[in-house]
C-alpha positions as CSV (number, residue, x, y, z in Angstrom):
1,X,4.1,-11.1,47.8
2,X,5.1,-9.0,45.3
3,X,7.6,-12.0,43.4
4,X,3.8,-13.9,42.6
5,X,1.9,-10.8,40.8
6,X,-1.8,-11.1,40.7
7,X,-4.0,-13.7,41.9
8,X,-8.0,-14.8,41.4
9,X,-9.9,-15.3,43.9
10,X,-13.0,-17.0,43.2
11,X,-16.1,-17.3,45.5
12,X,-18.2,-19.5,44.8
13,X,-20.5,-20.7,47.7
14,X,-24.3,-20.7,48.9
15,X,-24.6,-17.3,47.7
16,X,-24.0,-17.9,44.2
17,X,-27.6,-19.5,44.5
18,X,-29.6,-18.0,47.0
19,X,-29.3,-14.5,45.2
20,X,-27.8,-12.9,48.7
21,X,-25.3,-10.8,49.2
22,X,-24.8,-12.1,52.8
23,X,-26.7,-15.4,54.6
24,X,-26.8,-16.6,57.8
25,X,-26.1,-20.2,57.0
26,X,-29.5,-21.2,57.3
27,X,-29.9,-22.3,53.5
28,X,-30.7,-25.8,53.1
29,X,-27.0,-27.2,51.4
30,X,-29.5,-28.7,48.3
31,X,-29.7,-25.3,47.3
32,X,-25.9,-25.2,46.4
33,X,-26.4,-26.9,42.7
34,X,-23.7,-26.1,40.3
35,X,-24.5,-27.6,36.7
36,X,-22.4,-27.7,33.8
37,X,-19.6,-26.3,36.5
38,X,-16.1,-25.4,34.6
39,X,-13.8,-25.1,37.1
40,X,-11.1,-25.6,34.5
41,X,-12.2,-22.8,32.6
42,X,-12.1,-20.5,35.8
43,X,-8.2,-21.4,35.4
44,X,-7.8,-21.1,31.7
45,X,-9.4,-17.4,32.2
46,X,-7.2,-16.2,35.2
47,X,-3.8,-17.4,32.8
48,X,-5.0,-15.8,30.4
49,X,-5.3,-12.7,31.9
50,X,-2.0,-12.8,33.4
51,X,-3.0,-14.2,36.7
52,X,-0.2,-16.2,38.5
53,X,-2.6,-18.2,40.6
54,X,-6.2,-18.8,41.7
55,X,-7.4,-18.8,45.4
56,X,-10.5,-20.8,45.8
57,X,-12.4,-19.6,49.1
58,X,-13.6,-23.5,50.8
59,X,-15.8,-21.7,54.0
60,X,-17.2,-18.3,54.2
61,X,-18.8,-16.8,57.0
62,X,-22.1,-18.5,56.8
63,X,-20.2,-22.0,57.7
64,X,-20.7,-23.5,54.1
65,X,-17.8,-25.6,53.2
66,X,-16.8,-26.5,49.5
67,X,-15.0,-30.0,51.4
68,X,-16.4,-32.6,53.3
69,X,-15.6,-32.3,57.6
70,X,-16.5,-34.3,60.2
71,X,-17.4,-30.6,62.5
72,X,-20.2,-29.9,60.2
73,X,-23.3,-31.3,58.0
74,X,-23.0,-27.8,56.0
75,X,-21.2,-28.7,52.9
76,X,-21.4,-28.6,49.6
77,X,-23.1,-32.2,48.3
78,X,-20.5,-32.2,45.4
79,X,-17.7,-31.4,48.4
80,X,-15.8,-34.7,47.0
81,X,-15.2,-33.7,43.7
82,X,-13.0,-31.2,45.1
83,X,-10.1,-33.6,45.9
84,X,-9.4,-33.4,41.8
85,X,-7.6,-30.4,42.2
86,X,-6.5,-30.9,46.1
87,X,-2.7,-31.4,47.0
């Protein structure tokens, strides 16, 4: 672990907007709303700062997912605009 020095990792999920610290997962997914979102600017920041990668947690504990799955209706409506990035 050592060999890939520090990394970011970035959570950004359903409490970003509901103002909570920790949710049940009982926030409707409309309430997840990200506007003028600059992901890329996340990943300018970290490089700048010396970061060798960025980590981006998909599903926390309250089930929301940042991708769209077929196990749940709990996503993020954007969750297709993740495959940009996705290898």
């Amino acid at each position: 672990m050592r060999e890939r020095g520090y990394g970011m990792f970035v959570h950004f999920g359903m409490n970003t907007f509901n103002g909570l610290e920790w949710s049940e997962g009982k926030d409707p997914a409309t309430l997840y709303n990200p506007t003028e979102l600059d992901c890329e600017q996340w990943v300018r920041t970290a490089r700048d700062a010396g970061f060798r990668y960025v980590l981006l947690v998909t599903k926390h504990h309250d089930g929301f997912c940042l991708w769209d799955s077929a196990g749940t209706d709990y996503l993020a409506p954007t969750a297709a605009t993740c495959r940009t990035y996705s290898s």
